[in-house]
FIKE-223854 format. One record per residue: residue number from 1; x, y, z negated of N, C-alpha, C in turn. Coordinates in steps of 0.05 Angstrom, whole numbers. Layout:
# FIKE-223854
<NUM; <X; Y; Z>; <X; Y; Z>; <X; Y; Z>>
...
END
This chain:
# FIKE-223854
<1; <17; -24; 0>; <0; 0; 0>; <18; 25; 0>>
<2; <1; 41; 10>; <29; 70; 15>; <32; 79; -11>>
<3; <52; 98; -12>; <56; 105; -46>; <37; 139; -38>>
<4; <22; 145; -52>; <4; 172; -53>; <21; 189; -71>>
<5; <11; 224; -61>; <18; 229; -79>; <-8; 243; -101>>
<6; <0; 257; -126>; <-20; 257; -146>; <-35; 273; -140>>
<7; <-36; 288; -117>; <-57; 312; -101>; <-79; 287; -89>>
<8; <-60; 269; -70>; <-76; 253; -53>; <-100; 238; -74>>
<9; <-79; 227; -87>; <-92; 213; -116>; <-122; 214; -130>>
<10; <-122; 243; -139>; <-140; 267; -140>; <-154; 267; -130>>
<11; <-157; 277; -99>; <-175; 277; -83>; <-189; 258; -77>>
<12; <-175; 223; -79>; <-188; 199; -71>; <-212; 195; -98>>
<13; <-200; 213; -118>; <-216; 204; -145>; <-245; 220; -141>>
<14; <-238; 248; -136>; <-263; 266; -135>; <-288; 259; -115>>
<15; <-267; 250; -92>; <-295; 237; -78>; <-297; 216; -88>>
<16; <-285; 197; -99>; <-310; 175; -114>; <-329; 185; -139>>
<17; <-315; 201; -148>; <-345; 215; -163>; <-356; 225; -155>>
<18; <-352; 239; -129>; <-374; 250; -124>; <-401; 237; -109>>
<19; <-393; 208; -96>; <-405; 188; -87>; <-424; 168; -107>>
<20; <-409; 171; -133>; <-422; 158; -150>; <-447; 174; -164>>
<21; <-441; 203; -156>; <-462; 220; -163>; <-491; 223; -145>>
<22; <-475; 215; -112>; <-491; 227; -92>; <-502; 207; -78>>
<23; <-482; 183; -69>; <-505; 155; -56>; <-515; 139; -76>>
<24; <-534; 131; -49>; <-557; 106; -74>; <-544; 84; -80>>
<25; <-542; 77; -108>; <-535; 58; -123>; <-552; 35; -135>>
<26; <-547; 17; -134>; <-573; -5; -129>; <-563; -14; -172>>
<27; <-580; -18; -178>; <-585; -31; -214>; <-597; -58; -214>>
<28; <-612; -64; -194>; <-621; -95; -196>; <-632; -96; -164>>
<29; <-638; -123; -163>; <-648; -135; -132>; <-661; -157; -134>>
<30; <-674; -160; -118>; <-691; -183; -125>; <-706; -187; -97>>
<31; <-707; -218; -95>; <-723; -233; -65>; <-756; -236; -64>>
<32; <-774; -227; -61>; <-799; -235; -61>; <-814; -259; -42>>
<33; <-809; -283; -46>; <-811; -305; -37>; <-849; -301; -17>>
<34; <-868; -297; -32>; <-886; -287; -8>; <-886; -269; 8>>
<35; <-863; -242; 3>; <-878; -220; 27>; <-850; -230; 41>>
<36; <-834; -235; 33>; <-807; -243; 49>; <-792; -212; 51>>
<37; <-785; -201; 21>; <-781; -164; 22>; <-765; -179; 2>>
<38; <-746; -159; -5>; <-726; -159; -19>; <-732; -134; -34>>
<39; <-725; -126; -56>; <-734; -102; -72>; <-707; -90; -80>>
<40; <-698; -72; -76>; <-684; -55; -85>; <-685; -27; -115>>
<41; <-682; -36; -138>; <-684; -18; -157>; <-655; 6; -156>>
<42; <-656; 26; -147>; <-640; 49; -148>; <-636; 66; -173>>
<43; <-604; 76; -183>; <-604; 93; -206>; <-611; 115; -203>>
<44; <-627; 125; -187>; <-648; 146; -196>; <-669; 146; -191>>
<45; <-683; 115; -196>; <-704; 106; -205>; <-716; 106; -190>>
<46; <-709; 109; -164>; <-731; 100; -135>; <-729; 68; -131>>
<47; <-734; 60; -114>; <-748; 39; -110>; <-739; 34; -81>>
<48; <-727; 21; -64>; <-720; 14; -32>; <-736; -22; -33>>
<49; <-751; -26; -10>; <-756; -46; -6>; <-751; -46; 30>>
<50; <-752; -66; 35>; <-741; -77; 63>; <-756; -109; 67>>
<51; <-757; -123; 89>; <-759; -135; 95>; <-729; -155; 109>>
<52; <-725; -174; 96>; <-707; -188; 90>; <-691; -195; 118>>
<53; <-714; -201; 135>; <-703; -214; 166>; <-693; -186; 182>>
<54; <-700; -166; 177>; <-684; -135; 184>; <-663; -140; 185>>
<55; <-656; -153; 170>; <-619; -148; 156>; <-602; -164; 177>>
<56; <-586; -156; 197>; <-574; -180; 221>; <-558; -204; 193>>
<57; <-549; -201; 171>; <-542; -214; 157>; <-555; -234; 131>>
<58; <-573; -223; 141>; <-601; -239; 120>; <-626; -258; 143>>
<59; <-619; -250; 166>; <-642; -254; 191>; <-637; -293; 186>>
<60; <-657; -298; 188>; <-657; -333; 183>; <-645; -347; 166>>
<61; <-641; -335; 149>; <-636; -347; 117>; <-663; -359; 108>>
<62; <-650; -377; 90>; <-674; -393; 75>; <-685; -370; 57>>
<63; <-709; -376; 41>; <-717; -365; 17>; <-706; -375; -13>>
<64; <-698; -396; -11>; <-672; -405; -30>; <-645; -390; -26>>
<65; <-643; -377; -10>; <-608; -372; 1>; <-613; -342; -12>>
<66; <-637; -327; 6>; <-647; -297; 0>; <-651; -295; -36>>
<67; <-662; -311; -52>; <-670; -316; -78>; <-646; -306; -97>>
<68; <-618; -316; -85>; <-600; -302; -107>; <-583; -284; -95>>
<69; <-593; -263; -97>; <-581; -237; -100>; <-569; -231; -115>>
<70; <-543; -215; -121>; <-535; -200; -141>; <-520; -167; -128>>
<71; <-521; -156; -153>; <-512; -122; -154>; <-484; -124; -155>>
<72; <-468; -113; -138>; <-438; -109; -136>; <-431; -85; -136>>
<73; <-394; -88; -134>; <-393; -57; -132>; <-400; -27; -137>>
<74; <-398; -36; -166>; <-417; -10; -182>; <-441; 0; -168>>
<75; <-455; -26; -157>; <-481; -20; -147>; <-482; -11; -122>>
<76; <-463; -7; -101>; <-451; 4; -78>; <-461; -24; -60>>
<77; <-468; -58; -63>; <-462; -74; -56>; <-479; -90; -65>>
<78; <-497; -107; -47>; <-515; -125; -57>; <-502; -150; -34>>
<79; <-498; -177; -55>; <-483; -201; -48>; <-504; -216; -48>>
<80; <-508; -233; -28>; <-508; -264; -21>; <-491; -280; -30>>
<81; <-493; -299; -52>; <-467; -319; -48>; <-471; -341; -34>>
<82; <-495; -347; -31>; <-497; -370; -19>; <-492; -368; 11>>
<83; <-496; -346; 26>; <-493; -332; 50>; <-472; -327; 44>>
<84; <-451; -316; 36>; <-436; -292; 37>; <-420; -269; 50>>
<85; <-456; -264; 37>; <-469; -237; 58>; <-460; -209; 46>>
<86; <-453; -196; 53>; <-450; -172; 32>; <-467; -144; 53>>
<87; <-479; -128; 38>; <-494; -107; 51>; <-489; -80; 25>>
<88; <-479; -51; 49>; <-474; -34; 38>; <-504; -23; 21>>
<89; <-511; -15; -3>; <-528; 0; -17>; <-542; 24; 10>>
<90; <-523; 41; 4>; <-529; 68; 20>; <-526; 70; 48>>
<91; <-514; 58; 71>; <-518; 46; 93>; <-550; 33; 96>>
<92; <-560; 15; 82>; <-581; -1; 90>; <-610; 25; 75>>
<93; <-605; 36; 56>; <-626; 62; 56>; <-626; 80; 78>>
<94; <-607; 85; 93>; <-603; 100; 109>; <-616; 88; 142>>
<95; <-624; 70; 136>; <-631; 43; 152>; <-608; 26; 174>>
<96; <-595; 31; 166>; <-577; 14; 186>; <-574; -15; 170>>
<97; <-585; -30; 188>; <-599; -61; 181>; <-573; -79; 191>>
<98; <-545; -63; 211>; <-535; -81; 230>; <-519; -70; 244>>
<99; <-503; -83; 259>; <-481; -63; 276>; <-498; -54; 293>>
<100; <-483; -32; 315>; <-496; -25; 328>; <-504; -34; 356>>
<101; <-493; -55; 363>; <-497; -75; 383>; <-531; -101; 376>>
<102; <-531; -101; 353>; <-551; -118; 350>; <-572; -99; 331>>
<103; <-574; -84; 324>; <-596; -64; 323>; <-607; -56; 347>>
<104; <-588; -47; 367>; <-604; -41; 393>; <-622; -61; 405>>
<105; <-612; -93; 406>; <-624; -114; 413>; <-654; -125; 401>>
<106; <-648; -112; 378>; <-666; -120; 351>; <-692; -105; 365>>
<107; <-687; -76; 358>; <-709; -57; 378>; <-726; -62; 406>>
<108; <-701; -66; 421>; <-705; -81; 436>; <-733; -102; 441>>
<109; <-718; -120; 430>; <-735; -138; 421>; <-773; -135; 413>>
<110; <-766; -118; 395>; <-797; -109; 390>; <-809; -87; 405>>
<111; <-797; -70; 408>; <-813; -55; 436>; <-821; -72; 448>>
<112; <-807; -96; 463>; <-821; -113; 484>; <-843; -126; 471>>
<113; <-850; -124; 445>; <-876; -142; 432>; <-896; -123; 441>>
<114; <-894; -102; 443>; <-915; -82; 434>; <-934; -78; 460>>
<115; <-959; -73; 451>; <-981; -75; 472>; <-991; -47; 481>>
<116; <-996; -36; 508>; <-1001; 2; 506>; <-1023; -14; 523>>
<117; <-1037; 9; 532>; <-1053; 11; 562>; <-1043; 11; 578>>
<118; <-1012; 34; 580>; <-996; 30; 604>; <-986; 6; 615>>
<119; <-963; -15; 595>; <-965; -41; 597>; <-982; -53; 602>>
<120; <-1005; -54; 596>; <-1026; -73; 613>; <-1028; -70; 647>>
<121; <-1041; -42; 647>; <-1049; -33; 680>; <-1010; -38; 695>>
<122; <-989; -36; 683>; <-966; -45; 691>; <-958; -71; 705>>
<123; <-975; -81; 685>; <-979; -117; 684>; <-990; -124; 712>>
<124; <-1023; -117; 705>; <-1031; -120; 728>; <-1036; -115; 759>>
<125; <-1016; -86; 758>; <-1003; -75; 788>; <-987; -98; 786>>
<126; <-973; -103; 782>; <-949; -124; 781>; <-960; -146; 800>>
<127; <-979; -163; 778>; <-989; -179; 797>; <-1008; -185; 814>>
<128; <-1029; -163; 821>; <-1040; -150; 846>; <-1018; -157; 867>>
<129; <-994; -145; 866>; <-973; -153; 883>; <-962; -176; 887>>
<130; <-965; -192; 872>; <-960; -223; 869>; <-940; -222; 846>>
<131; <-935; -216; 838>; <-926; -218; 806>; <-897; -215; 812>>
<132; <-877; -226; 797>; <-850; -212; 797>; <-849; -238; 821>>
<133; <-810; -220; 829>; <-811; -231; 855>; <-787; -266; 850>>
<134; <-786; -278; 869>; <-771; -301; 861>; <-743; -298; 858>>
<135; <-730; -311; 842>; <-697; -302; 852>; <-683; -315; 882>>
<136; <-682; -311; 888>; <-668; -320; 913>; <-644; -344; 914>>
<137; <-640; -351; 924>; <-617; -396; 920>; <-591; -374; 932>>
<138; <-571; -376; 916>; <-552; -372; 932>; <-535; -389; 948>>
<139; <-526; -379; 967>; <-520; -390; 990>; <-490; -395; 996>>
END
């Protein structure tokens, strides 16, 4: 590790207090086996809940695996051991569920669930025209 000096020192200290003053810090956690949510208790007494399969690191875990949670890192860090999963506190309030490659996918993903008017009459121009077209054999 580099040798610092007591200015650098200092400064690495102030911003951790000041982080311990200013991001959300998790005090307990807990798995809710029917809604499939995970509960988040915060030290300033808010409350974060989420849905467990959000998490790219919790997504298809058992409900035995999700069940033991624990508080890390002066609360900065909620562990999986059975996974070992680790998810930032203040990152995942902030909603980032995931890198940014599989959040986009994730979205993705559910936009394409979602039903409009436009998507329908879309749909069915589509296949008025004979529906999507074939891929072609390459040659």
């Amino acid at each position: 590790m580099a040798n610092l000096t007591d200015a650098q020192f200092e400064a690495a200290e102030a911003r951790g207090r000041a982080a311990l003053e200013a991001e959300p810090r998790a005090i307990a956690a807990r798995y809710d086996r029917k809604t499939g949510r995970v509960t988040v208790d915060l030290a300033n007494g808010c409350a974060y809940v989420f849905p467990a399969d959000l998490v790219q690191d919790l997504n298809g875990a058992s409900p035995d695996e999700l069940a033991s949670v624990d508080v890390d890192g002066m609360g900065f860090n909620l562990h999986w051991p059975q996974l070992d999963a680790d998810v930032y506190v203040p990152a995942l309030v902030a909603g980032v569920f995931g890198t940014k490659d599989w959040m986009s996918k994730a979205m993705a993903r559910q936009a394409g669930r979602k039903k409009s008017p436009a998507k329908a009459a879309a749909s069915r121009a589509n296949g008025a025209k004979g529906g999507r077209p074939r891929k072609q054999a390459s040659q």
